[in-house]
N, CA, C and O atoms as a GROMACS GRO file, in nm:
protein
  264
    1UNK      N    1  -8.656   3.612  -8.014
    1UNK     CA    2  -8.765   3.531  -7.962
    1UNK      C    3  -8.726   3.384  -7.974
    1UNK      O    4  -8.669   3.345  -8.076
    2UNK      N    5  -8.757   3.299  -7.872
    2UNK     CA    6  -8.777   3.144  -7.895
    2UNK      C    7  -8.909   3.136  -7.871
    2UNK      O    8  -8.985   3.193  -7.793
    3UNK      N    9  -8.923   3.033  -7.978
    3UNK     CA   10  -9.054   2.950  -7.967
    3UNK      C   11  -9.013   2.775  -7.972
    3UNK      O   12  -8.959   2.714  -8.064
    4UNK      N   13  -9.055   2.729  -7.852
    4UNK     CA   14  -9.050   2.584  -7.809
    4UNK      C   15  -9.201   2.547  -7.881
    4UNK      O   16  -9.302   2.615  -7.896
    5UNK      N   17  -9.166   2.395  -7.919
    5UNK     CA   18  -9.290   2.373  -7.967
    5UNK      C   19  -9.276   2.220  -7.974
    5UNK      O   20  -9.376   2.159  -8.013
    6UNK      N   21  -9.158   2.141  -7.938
    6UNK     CA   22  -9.094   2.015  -7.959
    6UNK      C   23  -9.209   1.895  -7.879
    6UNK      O   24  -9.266   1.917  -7.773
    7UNK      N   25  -9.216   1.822  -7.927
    7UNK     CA   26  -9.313   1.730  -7.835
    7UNK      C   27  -9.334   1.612  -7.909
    7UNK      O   28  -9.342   1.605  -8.032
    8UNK      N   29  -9.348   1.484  -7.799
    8UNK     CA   30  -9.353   1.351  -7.880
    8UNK      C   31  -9.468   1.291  -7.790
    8UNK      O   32  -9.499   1.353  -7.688
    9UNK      N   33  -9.524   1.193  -7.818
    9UNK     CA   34  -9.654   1.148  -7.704
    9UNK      C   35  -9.611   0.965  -7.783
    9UNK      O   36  -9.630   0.950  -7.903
   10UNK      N   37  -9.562   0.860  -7.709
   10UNK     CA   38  -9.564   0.772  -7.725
   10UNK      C   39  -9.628   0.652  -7.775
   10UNK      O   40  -9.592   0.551  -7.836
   11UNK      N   41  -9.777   0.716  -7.714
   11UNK     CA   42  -9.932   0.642  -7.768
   11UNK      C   43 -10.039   0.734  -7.698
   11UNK      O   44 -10.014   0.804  -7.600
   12UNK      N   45 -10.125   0.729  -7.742
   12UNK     CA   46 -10.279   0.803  -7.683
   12UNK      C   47 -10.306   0.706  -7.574
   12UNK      O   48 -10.392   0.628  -7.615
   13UNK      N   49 -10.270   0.678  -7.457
   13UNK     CA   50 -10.346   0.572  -7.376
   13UNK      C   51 -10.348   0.661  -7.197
   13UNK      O   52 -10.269   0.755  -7.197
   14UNK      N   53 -10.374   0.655  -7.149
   14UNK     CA   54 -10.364   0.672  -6.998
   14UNK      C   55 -10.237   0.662  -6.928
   14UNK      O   56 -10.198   0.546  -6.932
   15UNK      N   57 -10.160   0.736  -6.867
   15UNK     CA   58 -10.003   0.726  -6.804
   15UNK      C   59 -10.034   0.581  -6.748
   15UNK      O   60  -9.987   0.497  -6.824
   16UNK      N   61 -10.094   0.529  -6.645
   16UNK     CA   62 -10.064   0.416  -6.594
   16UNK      C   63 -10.043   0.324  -6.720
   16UNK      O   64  -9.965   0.230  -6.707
   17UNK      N   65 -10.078   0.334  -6.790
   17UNK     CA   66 -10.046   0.227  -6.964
   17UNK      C   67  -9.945   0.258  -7.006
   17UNK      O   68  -9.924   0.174  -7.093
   18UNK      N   69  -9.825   0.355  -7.004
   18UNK     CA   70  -9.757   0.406  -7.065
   18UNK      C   71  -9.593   0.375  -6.968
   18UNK      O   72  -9.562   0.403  -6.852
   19UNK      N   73  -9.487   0.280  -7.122
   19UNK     CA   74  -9.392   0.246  -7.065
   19UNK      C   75  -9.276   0.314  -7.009
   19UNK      O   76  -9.212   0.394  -7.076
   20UNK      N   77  -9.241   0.276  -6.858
   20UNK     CA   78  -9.150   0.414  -6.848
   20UNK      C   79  -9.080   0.494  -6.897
   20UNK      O   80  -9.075   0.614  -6.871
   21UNK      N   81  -9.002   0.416  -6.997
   21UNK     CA   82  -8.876   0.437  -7.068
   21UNK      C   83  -8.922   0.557  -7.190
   21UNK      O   84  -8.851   0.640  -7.248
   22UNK      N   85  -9.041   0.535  -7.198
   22UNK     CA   86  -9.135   0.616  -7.318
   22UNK      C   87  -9.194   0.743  -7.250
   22UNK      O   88  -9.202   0.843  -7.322
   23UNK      N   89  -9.232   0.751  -7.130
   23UNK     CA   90  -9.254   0.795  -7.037
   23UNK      C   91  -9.185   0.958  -6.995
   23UNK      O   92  -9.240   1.066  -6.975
   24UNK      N   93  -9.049   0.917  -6.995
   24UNK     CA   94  -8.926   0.963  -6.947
   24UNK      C   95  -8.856   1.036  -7.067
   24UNK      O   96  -8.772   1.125  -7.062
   25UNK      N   97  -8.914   0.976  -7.176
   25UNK     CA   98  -8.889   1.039  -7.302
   25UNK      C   99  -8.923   1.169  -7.305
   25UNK      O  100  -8.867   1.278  -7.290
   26UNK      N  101  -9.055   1.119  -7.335
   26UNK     CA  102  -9.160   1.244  -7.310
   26UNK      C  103  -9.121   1.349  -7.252
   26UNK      O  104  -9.106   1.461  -7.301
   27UNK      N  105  -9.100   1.307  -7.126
   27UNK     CA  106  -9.093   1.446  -7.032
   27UNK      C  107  -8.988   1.497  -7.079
   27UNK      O  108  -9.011   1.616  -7.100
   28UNK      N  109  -8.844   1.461  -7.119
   28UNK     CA  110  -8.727   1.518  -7.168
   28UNK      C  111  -8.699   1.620  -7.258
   28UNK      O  112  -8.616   1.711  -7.264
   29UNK      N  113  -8.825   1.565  -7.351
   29UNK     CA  114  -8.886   1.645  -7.467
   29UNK      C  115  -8.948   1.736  -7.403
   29UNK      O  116  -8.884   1.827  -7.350
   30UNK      N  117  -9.033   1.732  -7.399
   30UNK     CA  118  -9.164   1.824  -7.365
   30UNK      C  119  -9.141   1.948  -7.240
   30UNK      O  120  -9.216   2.046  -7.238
   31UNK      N  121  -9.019   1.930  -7.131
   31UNK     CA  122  -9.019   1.926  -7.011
   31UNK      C  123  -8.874   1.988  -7.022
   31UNK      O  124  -8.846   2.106  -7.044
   32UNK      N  125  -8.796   1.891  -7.004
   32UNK     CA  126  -8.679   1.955  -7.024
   32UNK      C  127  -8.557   2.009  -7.089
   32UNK      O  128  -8.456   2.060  -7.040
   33UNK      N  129  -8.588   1.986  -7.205
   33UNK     CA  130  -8.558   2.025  -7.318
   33UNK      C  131  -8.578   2.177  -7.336
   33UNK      O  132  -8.489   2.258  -7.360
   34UNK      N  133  -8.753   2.210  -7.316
   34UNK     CA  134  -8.795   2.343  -7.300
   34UNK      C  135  -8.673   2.481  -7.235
   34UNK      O  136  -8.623   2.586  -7.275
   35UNK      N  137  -8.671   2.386  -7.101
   35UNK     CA  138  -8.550   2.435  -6.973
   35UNK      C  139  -8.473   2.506  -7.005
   35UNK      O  140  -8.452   2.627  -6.994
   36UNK      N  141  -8.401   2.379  -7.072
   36UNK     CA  142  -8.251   2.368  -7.117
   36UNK      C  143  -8.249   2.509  -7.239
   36UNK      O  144  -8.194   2.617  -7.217
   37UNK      N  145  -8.305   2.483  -7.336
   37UNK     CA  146  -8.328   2.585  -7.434
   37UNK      C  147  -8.347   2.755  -7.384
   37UNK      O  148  -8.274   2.850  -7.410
   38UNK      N  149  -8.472   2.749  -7.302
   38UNK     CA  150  -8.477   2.893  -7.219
   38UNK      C  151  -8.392   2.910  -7.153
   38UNK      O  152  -8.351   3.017  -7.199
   39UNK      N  153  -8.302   2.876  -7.044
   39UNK     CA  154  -8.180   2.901  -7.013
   39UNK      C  155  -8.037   2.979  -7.068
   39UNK      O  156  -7.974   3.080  -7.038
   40UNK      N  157  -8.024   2.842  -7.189
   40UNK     CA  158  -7.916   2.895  -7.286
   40UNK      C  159  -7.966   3.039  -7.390
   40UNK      O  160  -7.883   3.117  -7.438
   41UNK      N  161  -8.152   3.056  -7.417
   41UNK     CA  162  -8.173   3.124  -7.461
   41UNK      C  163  -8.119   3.333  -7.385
   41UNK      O  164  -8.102   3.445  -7.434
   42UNK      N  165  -8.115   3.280  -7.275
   42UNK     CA  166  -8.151   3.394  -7.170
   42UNK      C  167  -8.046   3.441  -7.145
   42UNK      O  168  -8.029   3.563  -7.149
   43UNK      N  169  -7.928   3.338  -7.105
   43UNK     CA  170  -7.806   3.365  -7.117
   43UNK      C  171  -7.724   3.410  -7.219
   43UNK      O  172  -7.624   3.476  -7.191
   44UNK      N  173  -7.761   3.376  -7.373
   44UNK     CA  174  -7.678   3.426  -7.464
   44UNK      C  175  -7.749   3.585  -7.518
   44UNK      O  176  -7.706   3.676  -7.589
   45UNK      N  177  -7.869   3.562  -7.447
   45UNK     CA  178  -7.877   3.729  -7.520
   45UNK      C  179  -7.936   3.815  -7.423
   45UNK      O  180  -8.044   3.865  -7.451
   46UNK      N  181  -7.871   3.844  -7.293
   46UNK     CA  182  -7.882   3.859  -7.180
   46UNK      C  183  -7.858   4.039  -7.202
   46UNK      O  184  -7.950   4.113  -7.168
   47UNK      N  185  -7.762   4.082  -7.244
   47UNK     CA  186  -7.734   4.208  -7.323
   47UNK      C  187  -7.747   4.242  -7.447
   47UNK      O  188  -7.665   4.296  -7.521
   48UNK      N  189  -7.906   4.194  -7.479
   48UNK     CA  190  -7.997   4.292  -7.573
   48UNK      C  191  -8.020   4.382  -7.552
   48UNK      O  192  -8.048   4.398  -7.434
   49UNK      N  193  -8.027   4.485  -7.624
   49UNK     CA  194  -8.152   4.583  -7.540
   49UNK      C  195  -8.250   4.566  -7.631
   49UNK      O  196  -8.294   4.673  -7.674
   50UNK      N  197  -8.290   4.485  -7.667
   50UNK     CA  198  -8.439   4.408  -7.761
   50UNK      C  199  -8.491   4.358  -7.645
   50UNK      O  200  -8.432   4.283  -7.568
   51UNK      N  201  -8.648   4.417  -7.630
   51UNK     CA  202  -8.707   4.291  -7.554
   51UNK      C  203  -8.733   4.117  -7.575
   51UNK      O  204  -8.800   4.068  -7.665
   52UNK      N  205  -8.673   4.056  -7.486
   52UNK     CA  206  -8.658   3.909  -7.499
   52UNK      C  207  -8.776   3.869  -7.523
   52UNK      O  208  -8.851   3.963  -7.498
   53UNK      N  209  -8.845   3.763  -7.566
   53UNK     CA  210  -8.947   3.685  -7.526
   53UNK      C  211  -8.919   3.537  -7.553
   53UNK      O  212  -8.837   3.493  -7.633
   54UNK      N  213  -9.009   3.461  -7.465
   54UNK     CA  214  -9.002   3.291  -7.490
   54UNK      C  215  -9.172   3.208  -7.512
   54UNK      O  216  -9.239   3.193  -7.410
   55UNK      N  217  -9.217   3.168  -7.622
   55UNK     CA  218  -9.306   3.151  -7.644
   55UNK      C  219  -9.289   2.987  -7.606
   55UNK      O  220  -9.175   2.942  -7.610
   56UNK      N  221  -9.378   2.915  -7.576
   56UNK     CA  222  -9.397   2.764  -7.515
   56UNK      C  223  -9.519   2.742  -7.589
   56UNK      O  224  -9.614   2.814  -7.555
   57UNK      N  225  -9.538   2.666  -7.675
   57UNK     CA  226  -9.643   2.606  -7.750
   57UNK      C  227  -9.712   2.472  -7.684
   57UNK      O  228  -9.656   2.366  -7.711
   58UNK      N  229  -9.805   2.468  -7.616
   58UNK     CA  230  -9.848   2.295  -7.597
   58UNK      C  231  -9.920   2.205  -7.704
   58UNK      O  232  -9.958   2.218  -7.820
   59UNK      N  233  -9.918   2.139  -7.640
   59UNK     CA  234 -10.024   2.054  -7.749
   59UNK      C  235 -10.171   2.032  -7.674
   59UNK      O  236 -10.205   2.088  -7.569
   60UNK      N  237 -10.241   1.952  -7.740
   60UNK     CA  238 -10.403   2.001  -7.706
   60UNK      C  239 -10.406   1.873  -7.594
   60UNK      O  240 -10.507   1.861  -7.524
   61UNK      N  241 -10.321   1.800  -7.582
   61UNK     CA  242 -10.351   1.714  -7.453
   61UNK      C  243 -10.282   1.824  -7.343
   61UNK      O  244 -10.281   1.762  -7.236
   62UNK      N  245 -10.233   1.936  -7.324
   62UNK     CA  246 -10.218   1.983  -7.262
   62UNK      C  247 -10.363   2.049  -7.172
   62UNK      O  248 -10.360   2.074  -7.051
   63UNK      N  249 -10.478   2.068  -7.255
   63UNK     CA  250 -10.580   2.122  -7.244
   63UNK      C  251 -10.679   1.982  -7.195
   63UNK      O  252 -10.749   2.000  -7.096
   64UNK      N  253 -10.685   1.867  -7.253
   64UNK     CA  254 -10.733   1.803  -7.220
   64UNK      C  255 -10.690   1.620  -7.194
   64UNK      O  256 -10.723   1.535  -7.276
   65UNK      N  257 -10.615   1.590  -7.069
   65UNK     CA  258 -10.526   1.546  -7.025
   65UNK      C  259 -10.586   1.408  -7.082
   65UNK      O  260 -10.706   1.402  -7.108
   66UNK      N  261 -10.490   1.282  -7.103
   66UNK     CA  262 -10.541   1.138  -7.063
   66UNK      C  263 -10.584   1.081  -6.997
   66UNK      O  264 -10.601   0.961  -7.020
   0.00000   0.00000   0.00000
């Protein structure tokens, strides 16, 4: 099993407030990082015969946005 759970939030403010560079972070983390991980996860144990799973954890601004 993977469990993703990685996540950074720059400041609590509204995206239009939020500096790109911090921005871009974020998503890297949160976004593609996830990707990258499930990918390499899928590929290296591609010939299990265990059922795989990939758990993705959000955070609660996921539920209730800025």
């Amino acid at each position: 099993m993977l469990i993703n759970n990685a996540g950074v939030i720059p400041s609590v403010s509204p995206l239009s407030d939020l500096d790109a560079g911090a921005l871009s972070h974020a998503l890297h983390v949160g976004l593609e990082a996830p990707m990258q991980l499930t990918a390499a996860f899928l590929g290296a144990t591609e010939r299990w015969s265990a059922r795989r799973k990939v758990l993705n954890i959000s955070s609660g601004l996921g539920r209730q946005a800025m």
